[in-house]
Structures are given as structure tokens and as C-alpha cells.
C-alpha positions in Angstrom: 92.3 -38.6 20.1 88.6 -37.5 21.1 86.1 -39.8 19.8 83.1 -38.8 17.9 80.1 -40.8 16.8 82.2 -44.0 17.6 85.0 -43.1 15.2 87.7 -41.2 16.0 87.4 -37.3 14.8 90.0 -38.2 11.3 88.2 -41.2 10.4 84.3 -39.7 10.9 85.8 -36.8 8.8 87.8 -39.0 6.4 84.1 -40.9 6.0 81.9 -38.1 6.1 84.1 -36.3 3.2 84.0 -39.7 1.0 80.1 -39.6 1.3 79.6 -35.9 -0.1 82.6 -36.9 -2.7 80.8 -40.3 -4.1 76.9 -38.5 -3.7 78.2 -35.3 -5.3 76.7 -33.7 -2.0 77.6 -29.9 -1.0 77.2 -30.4 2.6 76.7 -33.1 5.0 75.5 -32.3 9.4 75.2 -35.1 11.6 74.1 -34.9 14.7 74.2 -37.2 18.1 73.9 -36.9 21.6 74.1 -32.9 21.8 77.4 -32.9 19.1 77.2 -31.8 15.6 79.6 -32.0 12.6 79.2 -30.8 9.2 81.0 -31.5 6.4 80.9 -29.0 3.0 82.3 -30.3 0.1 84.9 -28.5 -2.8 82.0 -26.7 -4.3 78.5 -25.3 -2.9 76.1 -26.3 -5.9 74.1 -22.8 -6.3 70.4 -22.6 -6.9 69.9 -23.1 -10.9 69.2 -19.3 -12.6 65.6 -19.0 -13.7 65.4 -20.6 -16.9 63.9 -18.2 -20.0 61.5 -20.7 -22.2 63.3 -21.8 -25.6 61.7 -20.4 -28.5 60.5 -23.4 -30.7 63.2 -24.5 -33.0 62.4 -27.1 -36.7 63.0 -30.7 -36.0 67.2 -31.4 -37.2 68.9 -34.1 -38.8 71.6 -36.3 -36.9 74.9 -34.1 -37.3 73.0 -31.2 -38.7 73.8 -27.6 -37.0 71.2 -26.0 -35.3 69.7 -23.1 -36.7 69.7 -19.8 -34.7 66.4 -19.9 -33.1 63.1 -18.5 -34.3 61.1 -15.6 -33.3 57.9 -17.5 -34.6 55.3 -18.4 -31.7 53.4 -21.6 -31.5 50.3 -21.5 -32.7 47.4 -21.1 -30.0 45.2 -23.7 -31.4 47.8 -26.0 -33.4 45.9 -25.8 -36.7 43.4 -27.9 -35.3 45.8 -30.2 -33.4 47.0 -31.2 -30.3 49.8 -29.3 -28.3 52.0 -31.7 -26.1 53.6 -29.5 -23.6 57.0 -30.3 -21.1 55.0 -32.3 -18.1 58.4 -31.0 -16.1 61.4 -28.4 -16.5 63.9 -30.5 -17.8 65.5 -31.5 -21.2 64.3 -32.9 -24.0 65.9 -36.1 -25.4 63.9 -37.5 -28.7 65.7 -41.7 -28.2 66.0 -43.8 -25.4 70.1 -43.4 -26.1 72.0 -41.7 -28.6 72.3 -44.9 -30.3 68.3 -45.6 -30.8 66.4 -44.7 -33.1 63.9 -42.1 -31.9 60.4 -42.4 -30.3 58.4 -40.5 -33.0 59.5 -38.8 -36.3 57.4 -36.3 -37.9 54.2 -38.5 -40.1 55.0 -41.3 -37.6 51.3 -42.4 -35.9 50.8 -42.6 -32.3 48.7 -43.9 -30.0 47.6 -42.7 -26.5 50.2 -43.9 -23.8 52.8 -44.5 -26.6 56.1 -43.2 -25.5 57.0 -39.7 -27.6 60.0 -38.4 -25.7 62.0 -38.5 -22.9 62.6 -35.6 -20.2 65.6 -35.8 -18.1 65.3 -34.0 -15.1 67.6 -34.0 -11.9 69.8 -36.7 -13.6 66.0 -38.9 -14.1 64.8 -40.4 -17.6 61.2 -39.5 -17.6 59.4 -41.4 -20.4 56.5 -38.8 -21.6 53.8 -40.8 -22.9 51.4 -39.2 -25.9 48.0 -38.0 -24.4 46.5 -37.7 -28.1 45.8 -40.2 -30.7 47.3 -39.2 -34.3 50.2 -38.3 -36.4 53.0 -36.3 -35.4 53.1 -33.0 -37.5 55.9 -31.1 -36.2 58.5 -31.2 -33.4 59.0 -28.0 -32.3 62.4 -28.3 -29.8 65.8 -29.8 -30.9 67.0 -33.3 -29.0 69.2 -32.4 -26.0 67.6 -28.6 -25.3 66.2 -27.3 -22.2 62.2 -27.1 -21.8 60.0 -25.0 -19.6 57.2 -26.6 -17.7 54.2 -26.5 -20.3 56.7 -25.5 -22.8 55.3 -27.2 -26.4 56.9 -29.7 -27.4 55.0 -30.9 -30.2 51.7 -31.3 -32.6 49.7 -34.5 -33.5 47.0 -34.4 -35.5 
């Protein structure tokens, strides 16, 4: 059997296909010495859809349904409070882990550089620390939904 890479052409395949299985890849080319191979896995991932921005939903109980959403904008100006917008397009989780107790509540006090949220974005936990100092007066998305880039999240006053 020819020999490619070092490997013979069924086991560079055999490896190659194991690679994009284990990295969830959609395609893998290597190249050497003027020979190429690629390897496309079971399913080409697509580009994502543009993503419409979530209208602000209230803040939910665990096990509570969600209400349909609201047709209510965010106020410009927050009442005289601070807006905390989606650093990154992502989704917003409110607890390190479903079985923690969340960062902030509604009245909780924060701090600047306290943790307020978590945005999980191409499978990475991004802690979103609180620019403002105050009290948390409303959550505006539900845990687990999809945010915008400068979406508003939240208001401390």
C-alpha cells in the first residue's frame, strides 16, 4: 500500500477521521512534501443565522415558565441607573452551575469587579464582572437565553 505522511493511506485516514470525530471538527487538510489530504467529517457545521436581539424578559423563579416576551423597550437612561450590556454574543447564565445559587438577585448589592453573570460563548464560561457600584434593580433576560452584543442585561442603581 502507498504510504502517506509515514502512515500507510488507511491508518493516516483512520487517524485523521478520529481527530475531527474527538474535536467535533468539520474538516481537516494536511499538507507535506507537495501531497495533500483532507478529511470532512459527518456534518459541515454552517455559519450560525444572524441572531435578532431578545426583547427583555422579568427575572423567573426556578421551575417557573417563561412568559411570552415583552414588547416593552429598555429604558434609555435606566431611571437614573446603570445599564450593564452583553460584553459578547453569547448566552446568559445567572449561577456558576445549575446547582449554585446565583451571582446577584434583584436588591442584592454589588460592588465593582464583583462577578454578576456568566456569558457562555463558543462552549467558554465568561465571568462578567459589574462595572457599577450599587444594587441590582432589575434583570432584564431569563437564565439560559441568547444575548446580543451590548444587549442589556441589567440595572444597578
Amino acid at each position: 500500500m502507498n504510504e502517506i505522511f509515514g502512515m500507510t493511506d488507511l491508518d493516516t485516514i483512520s487517524s485523521l477521521a478520529d481527530i475531527i470525530n474527538s474535536k467535533e471538527l468539520s474538516e481537516i487538510t494536511i499538507t507535506e512534501g507537495g501531497r495533500t489530504i483532507t478529511i470532512k467529517g459527518r456534518k459541515c457545521i454552517p455559519a450560525p443565522p444572524p441572531q435578532m436581539a431578545m426583547p427583555p424578559m422579568p427575572q423567573m423563579s426556578a421551575g417557573a415558565p417563561a412568559p411570552a416576551p415583552q414588547t416593552a423597550p429598555v429604558p434609555d437612561e435606566a431611571n437614573g441607573g446603570n445599564i450593564v450590556k452583553a460584553p459578547i454574543v453569547g448566552t446568559y447564565y445567572r449561577s456558576p452551575s445549575p446547582d449554585k445559587p446565583p451571582f446577584v438577585k434583584i436588591g442584592d448589592r454589588v460592588k465593582k469587579g464583583d462577578v454578576i453573570m456568566i456569558i457562555e460563548s463558543m462552549k467558554l464560561m465568561n465571568e462578567v464582572q459589574s462595572e457599577f457600584d450599587g444594587v441590582v434593580e432589575r434583570i432584564l433576560v431569563t437564565d439560559g437565553q441568547a444575548v446580543e452584543y451590548d444587549q442589556p442585561i441589567m440595572i444597578i442603581k
